[in-house]
DOBALO-227329 format. One record per residue: residue in three letters; z, x, y of N, C-alpha, C in turn. Coordinates in pm, whole numbers, plus 50000, padded with zeros to 5 digits. Example, Ala and Ser with C-alpha at 12.3 -4.5 7.8 and 13.67 -1.06 7.14 Angstrom:
ALA507805131949431507805123049550507805132049670
SER507085128549775507145136749894507875129050003
# end
This chain:
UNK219342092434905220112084834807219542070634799
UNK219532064234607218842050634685219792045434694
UNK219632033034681220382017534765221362018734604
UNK220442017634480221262019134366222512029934332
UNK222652045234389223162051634405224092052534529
UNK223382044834624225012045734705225742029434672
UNK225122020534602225882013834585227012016334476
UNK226732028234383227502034734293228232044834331
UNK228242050634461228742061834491230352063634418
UNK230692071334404232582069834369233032075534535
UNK231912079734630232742077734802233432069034805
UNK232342051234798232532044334845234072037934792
UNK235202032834913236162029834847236092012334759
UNK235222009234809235031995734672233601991834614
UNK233601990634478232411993434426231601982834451
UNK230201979634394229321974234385230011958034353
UNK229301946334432229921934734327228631931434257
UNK228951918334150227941914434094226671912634160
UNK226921899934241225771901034297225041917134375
UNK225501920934418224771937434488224381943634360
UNK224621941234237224171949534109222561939234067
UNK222781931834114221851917334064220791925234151
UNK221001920934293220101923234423218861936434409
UNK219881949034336219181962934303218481962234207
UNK218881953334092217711946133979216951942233978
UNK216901929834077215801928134115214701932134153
UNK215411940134280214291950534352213691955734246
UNK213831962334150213241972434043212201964333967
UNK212471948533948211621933533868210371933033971
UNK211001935434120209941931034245208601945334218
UNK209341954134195208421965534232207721969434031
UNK208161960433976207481963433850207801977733770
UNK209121978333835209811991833763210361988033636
UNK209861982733561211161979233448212201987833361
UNK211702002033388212522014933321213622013533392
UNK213802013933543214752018833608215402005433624
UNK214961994333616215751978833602216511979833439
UNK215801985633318216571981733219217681990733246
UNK217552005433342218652011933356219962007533449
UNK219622000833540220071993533591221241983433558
UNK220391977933474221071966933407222071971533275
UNK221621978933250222721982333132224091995433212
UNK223452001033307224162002233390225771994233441
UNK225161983833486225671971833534226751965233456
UNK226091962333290227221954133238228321965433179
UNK228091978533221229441985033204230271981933277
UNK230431979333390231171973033484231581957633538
UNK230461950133443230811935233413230011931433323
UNK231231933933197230651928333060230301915233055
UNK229381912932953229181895832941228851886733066
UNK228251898133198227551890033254226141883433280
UNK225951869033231224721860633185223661871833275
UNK223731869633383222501868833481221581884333438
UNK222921891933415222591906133420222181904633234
UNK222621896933155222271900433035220591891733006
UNK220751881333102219391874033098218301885833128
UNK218321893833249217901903733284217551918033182
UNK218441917333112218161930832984217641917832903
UNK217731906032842216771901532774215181905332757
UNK215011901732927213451907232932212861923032890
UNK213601934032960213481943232910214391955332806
UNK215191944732725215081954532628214281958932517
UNK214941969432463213871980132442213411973932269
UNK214471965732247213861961532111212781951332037
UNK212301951532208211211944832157209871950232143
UNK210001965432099209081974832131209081979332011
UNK210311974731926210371983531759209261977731672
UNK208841988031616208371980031479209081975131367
UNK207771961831305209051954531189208261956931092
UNK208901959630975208511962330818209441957530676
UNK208711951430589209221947430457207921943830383
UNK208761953230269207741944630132206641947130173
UNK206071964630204204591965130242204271958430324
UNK204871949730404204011942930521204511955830640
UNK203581956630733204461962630855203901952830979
UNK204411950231073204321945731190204181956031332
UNK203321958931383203311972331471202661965831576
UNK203461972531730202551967131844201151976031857
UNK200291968431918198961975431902199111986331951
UNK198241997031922197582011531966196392013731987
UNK196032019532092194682022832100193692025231970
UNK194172028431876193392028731726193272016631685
UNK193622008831744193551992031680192391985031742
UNK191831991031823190921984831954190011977631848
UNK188871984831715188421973831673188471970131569
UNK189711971231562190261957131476190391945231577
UNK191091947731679191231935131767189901933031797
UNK188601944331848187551933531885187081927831725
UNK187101927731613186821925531518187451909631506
UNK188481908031554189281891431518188781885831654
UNK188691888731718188261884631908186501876331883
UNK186321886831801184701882431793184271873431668
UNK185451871831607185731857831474185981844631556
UNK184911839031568185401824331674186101813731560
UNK186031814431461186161806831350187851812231341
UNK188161821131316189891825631324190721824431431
UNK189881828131556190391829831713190551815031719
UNK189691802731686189981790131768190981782831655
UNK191711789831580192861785031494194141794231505
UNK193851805931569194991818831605195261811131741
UNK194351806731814194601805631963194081796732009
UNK194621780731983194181770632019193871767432155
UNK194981773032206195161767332394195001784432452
UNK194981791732332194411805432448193191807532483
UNK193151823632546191991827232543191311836332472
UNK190051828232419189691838432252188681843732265
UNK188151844832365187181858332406187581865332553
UNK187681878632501187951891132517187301909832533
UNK186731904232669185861921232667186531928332587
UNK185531944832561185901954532519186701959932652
UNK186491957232760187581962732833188871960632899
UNK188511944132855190281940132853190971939432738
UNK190241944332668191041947032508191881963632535
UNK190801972932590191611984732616192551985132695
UNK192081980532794192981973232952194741974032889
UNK194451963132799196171954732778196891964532675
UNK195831973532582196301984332505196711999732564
UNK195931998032665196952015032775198132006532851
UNK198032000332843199461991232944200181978432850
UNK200651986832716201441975432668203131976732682
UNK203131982532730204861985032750204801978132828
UNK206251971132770207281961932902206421946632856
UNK205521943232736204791930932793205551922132819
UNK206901919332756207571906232736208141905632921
UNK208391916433017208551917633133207101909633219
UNK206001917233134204571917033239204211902333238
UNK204171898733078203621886233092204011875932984
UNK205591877532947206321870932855205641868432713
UNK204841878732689204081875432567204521886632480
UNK204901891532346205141902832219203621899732115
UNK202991910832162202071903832006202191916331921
UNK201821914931797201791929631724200331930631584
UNK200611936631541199411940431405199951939231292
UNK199671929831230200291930631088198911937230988
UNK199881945730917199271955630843200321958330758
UNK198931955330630199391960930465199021978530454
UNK200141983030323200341993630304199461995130220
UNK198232001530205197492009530121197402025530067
UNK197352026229960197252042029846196242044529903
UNK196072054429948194752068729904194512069629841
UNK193462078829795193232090429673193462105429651
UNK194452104529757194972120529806195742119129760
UNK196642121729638198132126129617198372141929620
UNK197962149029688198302159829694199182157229830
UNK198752149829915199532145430035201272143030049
UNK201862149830113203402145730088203612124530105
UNK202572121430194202572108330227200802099530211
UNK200792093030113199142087330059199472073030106
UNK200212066230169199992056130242199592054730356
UNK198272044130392198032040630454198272029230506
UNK198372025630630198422008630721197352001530730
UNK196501996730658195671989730721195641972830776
UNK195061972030882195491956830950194711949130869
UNK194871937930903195101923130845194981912530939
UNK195521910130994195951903631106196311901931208
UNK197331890931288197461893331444199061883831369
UNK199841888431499200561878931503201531880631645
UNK201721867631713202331873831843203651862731848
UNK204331863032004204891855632051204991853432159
UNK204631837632215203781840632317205141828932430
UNK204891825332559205501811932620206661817632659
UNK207201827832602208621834932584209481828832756
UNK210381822232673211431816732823212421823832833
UNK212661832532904214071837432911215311830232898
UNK214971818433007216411810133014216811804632889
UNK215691795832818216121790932734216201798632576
UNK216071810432604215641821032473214981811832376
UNK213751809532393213161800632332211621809332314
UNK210421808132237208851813132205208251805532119
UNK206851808132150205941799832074205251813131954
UNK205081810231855205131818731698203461811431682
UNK202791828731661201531825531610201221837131501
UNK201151833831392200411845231284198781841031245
UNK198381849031192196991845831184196331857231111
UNK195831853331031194791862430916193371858830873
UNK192731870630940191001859430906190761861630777
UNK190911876130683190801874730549191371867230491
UNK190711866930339191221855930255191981858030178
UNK191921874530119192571881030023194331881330072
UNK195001874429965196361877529996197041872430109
UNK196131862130201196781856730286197901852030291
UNK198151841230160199481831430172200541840230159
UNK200471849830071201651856530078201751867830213
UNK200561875530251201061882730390201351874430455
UNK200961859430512201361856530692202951853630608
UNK203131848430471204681843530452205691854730481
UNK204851867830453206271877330461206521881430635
UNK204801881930704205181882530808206101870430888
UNK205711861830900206571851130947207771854830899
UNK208161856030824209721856430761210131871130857
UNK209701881530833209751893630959209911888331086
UNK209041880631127209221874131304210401867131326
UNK210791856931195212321847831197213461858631211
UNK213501864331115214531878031122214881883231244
UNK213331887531271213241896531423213801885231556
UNK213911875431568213901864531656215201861131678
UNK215451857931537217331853931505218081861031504
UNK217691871331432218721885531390219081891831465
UNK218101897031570218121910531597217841911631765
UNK216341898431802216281898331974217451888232037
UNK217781877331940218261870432001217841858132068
UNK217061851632006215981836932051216881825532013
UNK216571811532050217481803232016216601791231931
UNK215811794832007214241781631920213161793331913
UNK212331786131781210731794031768209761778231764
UNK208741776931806207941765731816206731769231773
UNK206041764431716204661764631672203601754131696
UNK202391752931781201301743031801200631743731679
UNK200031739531579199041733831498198431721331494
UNK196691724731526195881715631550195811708931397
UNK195811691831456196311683731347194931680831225
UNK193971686031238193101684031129193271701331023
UNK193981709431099194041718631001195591722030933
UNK195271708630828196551705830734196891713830660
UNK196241726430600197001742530554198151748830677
UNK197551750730763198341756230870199391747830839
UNK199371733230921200741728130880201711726330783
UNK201251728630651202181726430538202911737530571
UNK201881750930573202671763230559203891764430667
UNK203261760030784204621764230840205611751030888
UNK205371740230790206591741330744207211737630643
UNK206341749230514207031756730414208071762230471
UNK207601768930564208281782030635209561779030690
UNK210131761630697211231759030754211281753830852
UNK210051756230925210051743131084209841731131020
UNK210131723031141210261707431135209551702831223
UNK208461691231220207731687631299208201676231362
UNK208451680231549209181673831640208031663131698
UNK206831663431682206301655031768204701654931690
UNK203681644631767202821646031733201591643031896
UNK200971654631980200681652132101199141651032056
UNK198771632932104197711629432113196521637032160
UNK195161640332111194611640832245194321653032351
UNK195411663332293196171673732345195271688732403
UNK193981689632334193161701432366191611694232299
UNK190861702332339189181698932330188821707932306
UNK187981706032189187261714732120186071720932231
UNK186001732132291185191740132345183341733532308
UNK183311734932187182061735732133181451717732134
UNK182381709232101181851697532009182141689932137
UNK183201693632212184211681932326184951673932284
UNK184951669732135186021660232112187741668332120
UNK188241656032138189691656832169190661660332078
UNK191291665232038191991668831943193351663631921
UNK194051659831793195401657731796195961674731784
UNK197631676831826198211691731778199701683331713
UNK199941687931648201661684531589202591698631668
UNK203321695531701204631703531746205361702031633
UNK206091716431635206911719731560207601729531615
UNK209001726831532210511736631565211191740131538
UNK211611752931537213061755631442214031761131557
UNK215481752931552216081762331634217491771931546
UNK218021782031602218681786831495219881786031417
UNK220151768831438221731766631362220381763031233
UNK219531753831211218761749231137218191758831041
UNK217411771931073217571782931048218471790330979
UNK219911787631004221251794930924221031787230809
UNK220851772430773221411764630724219631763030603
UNK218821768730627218031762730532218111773130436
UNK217781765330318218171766630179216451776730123
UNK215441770330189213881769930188214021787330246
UNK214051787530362213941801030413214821812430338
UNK216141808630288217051818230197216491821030098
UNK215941814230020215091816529890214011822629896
UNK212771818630001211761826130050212231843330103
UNK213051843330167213411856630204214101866630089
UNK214771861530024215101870229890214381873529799
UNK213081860829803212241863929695210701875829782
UNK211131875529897209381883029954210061897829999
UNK211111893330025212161906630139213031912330034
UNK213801902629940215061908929897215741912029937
UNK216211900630052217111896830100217631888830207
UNK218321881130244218751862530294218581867230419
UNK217681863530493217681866130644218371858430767
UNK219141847730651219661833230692221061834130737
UNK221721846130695223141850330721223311858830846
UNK224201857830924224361862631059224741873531039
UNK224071885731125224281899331112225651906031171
UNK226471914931118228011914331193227691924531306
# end
């Protein structure tokens, strides 16, 4: 019997307390079980609803951060091994990668590209990061087919920094083509706000943009962020060594309910207000 099961026994004449439900959670976080921790844990708040620690705990691994997101022909999908080169295809764009991933890392074997694609479950557990594939819907030439759409990618877009405590992430989209950009990263972004506010449950989204690339910044914030700061100095160009300015930016989600910019954008790309709280 484990430790989780006899602490559940119906022998025992008094059940599990919080903390001893916490303690068995853990263990499952320690040993990198996250199946039997999200079971655990949802386990758990049957027997104490609305408790933070245990709901902080299903934050990390619930399962909805594993769904795919779709509107308006955009789809958002976590990678698959069929994606491998597409990703080495943007990996090996230094010109997209050092504007997708200012402070990351933008080169990437072919075998840590497969690496992170047989082991993407649980990432927001492994390494607090969600990234996914944004991909437009394309026709065939098969209509004899019950289904002539195809996905083809486009882009990257992740979320990366992810704090549990503070349900807070850092928001990166990114498209190296040119075709149709402004409007895909707009609908995706608007998909990630949805997905963030709506549905995971985030409280802030933040965005870094390096301050000489003034498209990036308008757009996002077209998109409704507000630029909180401006950090001097902040990263170095790999190639040249000079120093770079980045602007910070933020949206948190009363600001979010309340913009007028994002309601309009979302009715007009989605067809419909992503700005209203879901019942």
């Amino acid at each position: 019997m484990s430790k989780f099961e006899e602490l559940n026994s119906a022998r025992l004449p008094i059940k599990p307390s919080a903390a001893e439900w916490l303690s068995v959670v853990d263990e499952q976080f320690r040993n990198k079980d996250f199946k039997h921790a999200r079971d655990y844990v949802l386990q758990g708040l049957e027997n104490f609803p609305n408790h933070q620690q245990l709901l902080d705990r299903l934050f990390i691994v619930d399962q909805r951060w594993d769904i795919p997101i779709s509107g308006r022909k955009i789809h958002l999908t976590i990678p698959a091994e069929d994606d491998f080169s597409f990703l080495q295809q943007c990996y090996a764009n230094e010109v997209f990668m050092e504007r997708f991933l200012p402070m990351g890392r933008r080169k990437q074997t072919p075998e840590s590209i497969r690496f992170v694609l047989q082991h993407r479950d649980f990432s927001v557990a492994k390494s607090r990061t969600l990234h996914w594939i944004i991909k437009k819907e394309a026709c065939t030439d098969a209509p004899q087919l019950t289904s002539n759409i195809q996905l083809k990618p486009v882009g990257l877009a992740s979320l990366i920094d992810i704090q549990i405590a503070h349900r807070r992430a850092e928001l990166l989209v990114g498209i190296p083509g040119s075709q149709d950009r402004k409007k895909t990263s707009a609908i995706a972004m608007l998909l990630i706000l949805d997905f963030a506010f709506n549905h995971i449950g985030l409280h802030k989204l933040t965005s870094t943009v390096i301050a000489n690339n003034q498209h990036s910044q308008k757009s996002t914030l077209a998109a409704g962020f507000c630029q909180e700061g401006l950090r001097r100095q902040h990263l170095r160009d790999p190639k040249s060594r000079a120093w770079l300015d980045c602007y910070e930016n933020g949206l948190i989600e009363d600001h979010f309910r309340e913009s007028p910019v994002i309601a309009r954008m979302s009715q007009r790309l989605l067809g419909r207000d992503i700005t209203k709280k879901p019942f």
